[in-house]
C-alpha positions as MATLAB code, in Angstrom:
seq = 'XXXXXXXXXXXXXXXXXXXXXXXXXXXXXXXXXXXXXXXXXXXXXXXXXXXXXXXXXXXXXXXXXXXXXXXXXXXXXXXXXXXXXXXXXXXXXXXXXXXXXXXXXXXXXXXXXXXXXXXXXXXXXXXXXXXXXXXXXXXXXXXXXXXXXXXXXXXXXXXXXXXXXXXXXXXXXXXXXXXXXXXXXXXXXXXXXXXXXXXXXXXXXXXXXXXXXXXXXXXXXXXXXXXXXXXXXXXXXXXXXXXXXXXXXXXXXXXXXXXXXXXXXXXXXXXXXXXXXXXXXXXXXXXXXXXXXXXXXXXXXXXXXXXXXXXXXXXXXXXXXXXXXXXXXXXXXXXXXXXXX';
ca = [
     126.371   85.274  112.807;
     122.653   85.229  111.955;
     120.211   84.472  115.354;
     116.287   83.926  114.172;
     114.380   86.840  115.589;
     111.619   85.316  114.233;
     110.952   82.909  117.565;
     109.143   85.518  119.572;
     111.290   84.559  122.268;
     111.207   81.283  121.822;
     114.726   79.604  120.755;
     113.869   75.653  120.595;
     117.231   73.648  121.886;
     118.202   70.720  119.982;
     119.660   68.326  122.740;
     121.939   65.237  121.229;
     124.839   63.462  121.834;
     127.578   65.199  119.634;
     131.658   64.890  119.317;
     133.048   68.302  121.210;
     136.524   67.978  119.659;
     135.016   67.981  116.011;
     132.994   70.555  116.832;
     135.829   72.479  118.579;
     138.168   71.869  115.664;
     135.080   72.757  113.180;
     134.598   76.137  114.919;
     138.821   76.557  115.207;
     138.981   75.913  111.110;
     136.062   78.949  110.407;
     137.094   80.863  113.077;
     140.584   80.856  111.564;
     139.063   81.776  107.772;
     137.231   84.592  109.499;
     140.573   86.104  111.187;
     142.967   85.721  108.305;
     139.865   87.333  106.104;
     139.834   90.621  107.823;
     143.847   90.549  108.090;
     144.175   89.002  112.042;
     146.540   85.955  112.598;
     144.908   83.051  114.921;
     146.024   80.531  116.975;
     144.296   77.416  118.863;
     145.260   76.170  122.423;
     142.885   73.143  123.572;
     142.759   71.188  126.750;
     143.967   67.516  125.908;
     142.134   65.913  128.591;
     138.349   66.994  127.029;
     135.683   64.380  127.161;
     134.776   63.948  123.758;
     131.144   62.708  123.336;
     128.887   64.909  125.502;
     125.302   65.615  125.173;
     124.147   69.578  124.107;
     123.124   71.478  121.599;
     125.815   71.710  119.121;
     124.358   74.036  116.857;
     123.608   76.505  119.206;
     126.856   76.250  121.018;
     128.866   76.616  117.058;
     127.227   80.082  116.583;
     127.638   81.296  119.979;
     131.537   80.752  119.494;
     131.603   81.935  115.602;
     129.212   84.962  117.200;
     131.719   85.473  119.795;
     134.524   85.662  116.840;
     132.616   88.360  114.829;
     131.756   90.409  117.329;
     135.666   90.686  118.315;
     136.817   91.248  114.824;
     133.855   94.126  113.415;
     135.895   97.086  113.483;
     139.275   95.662  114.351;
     142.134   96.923  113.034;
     144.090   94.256  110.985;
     147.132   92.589  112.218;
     146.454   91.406  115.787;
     146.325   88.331  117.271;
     143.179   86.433  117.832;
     143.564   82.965  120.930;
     141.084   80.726  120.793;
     141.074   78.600  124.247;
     139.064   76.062  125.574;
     139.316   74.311  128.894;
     137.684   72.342  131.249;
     136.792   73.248  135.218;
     140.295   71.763  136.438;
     142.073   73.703  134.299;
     140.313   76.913  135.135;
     140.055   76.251  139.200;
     141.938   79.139  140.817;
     140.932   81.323  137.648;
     140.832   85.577  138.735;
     137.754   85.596  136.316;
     134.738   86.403  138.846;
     132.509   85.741  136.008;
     133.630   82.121  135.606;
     133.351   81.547  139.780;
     130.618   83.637  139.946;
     128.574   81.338  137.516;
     129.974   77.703  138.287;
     127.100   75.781  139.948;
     128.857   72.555  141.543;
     129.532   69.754  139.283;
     127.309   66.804  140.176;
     128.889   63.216  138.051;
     128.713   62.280  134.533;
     128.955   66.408  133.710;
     131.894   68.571  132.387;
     132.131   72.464  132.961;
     133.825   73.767  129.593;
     135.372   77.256  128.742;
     135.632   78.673  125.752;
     137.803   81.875  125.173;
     138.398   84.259  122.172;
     141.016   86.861  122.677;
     142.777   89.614  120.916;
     145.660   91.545  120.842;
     148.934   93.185  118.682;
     151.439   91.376  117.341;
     154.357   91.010  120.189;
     151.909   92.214  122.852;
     151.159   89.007  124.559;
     150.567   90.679  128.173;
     147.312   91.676  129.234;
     148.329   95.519  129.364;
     149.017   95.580  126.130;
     145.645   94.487  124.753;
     144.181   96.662  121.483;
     141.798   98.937  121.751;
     138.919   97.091  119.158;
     136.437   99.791  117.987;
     133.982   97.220  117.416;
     131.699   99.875  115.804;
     130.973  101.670  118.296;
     129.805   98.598  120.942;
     130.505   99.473  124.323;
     130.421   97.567  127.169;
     129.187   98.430  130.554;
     131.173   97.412  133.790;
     129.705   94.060  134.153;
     131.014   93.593  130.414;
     127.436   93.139  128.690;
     127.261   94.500  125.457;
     124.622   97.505  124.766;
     122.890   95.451  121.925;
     120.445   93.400  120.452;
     122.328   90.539  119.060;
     124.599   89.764  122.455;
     121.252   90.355  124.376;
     119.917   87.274  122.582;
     123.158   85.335  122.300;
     122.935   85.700  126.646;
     119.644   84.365  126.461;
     120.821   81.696  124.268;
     123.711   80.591  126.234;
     121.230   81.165  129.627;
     118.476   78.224  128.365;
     121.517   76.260  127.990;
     122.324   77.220  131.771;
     125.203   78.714  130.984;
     126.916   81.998  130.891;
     128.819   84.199  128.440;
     130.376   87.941  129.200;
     133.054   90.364  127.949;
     136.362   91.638  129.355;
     136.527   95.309  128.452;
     139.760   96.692  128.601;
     140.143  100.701  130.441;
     138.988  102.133  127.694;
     135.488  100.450  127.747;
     135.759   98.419  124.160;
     136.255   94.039  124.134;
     139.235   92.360  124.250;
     138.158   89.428  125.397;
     134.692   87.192  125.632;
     134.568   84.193  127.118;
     131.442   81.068  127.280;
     130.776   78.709  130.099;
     128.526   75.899  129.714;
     127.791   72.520  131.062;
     128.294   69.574  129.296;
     126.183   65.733  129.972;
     129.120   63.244  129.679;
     128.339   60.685  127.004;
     129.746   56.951  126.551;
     131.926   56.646  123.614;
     130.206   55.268  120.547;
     132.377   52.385  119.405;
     130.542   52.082  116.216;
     131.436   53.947  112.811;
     130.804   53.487  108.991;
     131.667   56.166  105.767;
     129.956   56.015  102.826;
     131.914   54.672   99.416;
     134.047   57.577   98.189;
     134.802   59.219  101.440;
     138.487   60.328  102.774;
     139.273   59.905  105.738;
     140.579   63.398  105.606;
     137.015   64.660  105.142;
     134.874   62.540  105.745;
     131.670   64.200  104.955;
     133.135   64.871  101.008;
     132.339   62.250   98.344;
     132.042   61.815   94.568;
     128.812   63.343   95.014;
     129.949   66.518   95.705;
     133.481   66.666   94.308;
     133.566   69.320   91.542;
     129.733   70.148   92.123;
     129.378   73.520   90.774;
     127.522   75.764   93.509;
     126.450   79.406   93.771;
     126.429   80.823   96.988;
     124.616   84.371   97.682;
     124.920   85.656  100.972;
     124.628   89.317  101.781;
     127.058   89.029  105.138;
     130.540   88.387  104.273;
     131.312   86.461  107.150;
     128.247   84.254  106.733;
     129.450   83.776  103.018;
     133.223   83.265  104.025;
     131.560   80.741  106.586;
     129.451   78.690  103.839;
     131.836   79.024  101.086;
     134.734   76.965  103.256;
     132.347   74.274  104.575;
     131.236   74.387  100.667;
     135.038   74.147   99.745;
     135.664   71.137  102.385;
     132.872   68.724  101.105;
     134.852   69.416   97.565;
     132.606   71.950   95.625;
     133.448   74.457   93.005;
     132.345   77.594   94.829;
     131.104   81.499   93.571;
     129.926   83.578   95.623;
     127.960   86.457   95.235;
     126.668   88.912   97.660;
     123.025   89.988   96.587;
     120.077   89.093   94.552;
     120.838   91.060   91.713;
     124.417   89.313   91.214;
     122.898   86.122   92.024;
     120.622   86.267   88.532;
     123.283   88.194   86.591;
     125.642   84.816   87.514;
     123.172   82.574   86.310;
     122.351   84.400   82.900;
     119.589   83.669   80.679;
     121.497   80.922   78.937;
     122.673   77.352   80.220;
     124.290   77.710   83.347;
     127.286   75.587   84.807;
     125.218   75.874   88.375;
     124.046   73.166   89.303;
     122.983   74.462   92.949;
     122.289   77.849   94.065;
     122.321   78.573   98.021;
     120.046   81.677   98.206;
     120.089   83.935  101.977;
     116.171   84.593  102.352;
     116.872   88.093  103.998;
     118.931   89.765  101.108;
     118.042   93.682  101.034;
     118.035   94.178   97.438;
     115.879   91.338   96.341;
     115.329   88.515   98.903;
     115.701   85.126   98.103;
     111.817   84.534   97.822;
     111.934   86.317   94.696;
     114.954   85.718   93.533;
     113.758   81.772   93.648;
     110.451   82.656   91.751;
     112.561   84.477   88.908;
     114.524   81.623   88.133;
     111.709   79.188   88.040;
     110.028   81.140   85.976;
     112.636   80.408   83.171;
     114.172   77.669   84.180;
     112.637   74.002   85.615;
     111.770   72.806   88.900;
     114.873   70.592   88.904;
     117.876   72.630   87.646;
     119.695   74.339   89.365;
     118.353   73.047   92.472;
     117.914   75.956   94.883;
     118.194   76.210   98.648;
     117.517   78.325  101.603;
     119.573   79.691  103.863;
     118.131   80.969  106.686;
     118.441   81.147  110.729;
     113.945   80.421  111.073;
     113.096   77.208  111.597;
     109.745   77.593  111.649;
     107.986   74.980  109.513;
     105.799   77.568  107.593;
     108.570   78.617  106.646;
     110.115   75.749  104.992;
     106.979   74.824  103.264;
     107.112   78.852  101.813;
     110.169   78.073  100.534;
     108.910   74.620   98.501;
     106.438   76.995   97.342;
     108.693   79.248   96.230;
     110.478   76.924   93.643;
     113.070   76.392   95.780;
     114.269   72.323   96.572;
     115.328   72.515  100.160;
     116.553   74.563  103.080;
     119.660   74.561  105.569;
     119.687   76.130  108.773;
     121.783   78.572  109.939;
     124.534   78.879  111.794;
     125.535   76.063  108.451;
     127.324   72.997  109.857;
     129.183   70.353  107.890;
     127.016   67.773  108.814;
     123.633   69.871  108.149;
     125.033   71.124  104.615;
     126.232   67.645  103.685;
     122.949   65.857  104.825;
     120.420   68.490  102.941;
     122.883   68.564   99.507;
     122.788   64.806   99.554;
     119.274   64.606  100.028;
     118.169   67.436   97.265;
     120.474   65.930   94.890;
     119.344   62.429   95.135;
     115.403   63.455   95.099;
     116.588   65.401   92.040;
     118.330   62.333   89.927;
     115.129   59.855   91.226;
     112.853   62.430   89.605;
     114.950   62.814   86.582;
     115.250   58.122   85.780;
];
């Protein structure tokens, strides 16, 4: 998953109080689109005595674990078996993993120590001797089980400002089977108070008539970024295409009237990025329809007010979370119908 490298070092945490078993069962619902996308089956095992409402940074901790995911699926051969576990300190005390002991700084009150743990293996190999082989092209893994790469080396630096750790379990041959995130949680007090909009199911509650049957188009170079947006799209009850460069992006809309009434544009697309991609159909088309979006993992101001410049109505930040892609398509869409009465 995309990390800015645009920070200069620099990656701003966003500390609030969030719900960990949404987030967990967030992560668990992508996590599972990703596996069954590149042919791997998945399967969720979850500690039933996690606090719920702690205080972190949710978005960073959601693309560590989707990055953890991708990382263990590039270059996998379908039809393994991907676990997704997450525990808490008592149910990891006595663990073999030095990593985990190695890193656990003692637990003072009102924090949690959680795990997080993506594994992988063949079908009807559930012992650890019988792990696959994952030639996750051509990533190796020294001893210590850091990755010889830029985008772990900034994930650990990540997961380090949020004083935690994260490593991989090679397997004999030197290649993942395993990677696994510790971090430390604030314990929050539950919030007794909650409200839904008119419209919303309790099923999904971020999805409303204001986004049922809303035509989007989504254009996203990665396929596991689109595969990512596209479900979250899919959840809040949008009619999705997806397209995965510039080029396709104008070729969808046409020069005629186009059913699109939002386009979700990746910033960084090779071919033609979404800058101008966002100028060409403003140059034809009017500052309100389609509205247009950014997608992109900066969160520099600048770069946001670029985008305005740009033609473009609003931006979401990646890694995309329900709640982020909710709150930025309600918001676009209701500037858009005030400026339209």
């Amino acid at each position: 998953m995309d990390i800015s490298t645009k920070d200069n070092g620099r990656f701003p945490l966003e500390m609030r109080t969030f719900r960990l078993h949404s987030m967990i069962k967030e992560a668990a619902c992508l996590a599972k689109c990703l596996c069954v996308y590149r042919g791997f089956s998945f399967a969720i095992e979850v500690e039933k005595s996690l606090p719920d409402h702690v205080m972190g940074d949710e978005r960073r901790v959601f693309q560590v674990i989707l990055h953890m995911v991708g990382n263990l699926l590039n270059g996998g051969n379908a039809g393994g078996f991907v676990t997704f576990r997450v525990s808490s300190e008592s149910r990891s005390e006595g663990s073999n993993d030095k990593n985990w002991a190695t890193w656990r700084p003692s637990l003072s009150d009102g924090y949690v120590h959680i795990k997080f743990e993506i594994a992988i293996n063949n079908y009807g190999s559930q012992s650890e001797g019988s792990m696959s082989s994952l030639q996750l092209v051509g990533r190796r893994y020294t001893s210590d089980g850091v990755e010889q790469g830029l985008s772990f080396s900034m994930c650990k630096k990540l997961v380090q400002m949020m004083q935690g750790n994260i490593w991989v379990v090679p397997n004999p041959q030197g290649f993942a089977q395993s990677m696994a995130l510790a971090l430390q949680f604030q314990l929050q007090p539950p919030i007794g108070i909650s409200f839904s909009e008119p419209g919303e199911s309790s099923d999904h509650p971020h999805s409303n008539t204001l986004f049922r049957g809303l035509q989007v188009l989504l254009a996203d170079e990665d396929d596991m970024n689109r595969a990512v947006t596209r479900k979250l799209l899919e959840k809040l009850g949008c009619a999705v295409s997806a397209v995965s460069s510039g080029f396709e992006c104008l070729s969808a809309i046409g020069p005629a009237v186009t059913p699109f009434k939002i386009i979700l544009l990746d910033l960084h697309m090779p071919d033609l990025d979404g800058f101008e991609v966002a100028r060409r159909i403003r140059k034809f088309r009017s500052r309100n329809w389609p509205l247009i979006i950014a997608l992109t993992a900066n969160a520099d101001e600048e770069l946001r007010e670029r985008c305005l410049q740009s033609g473009m109505n609003g931006v979401i930040r990646k890694p995309v979370l329900l709640q982020g892609i909710a709150d930025e398509l309600r918001r676009v869409l209701l500037q858009a119908s005030k400026v339209m009465s």
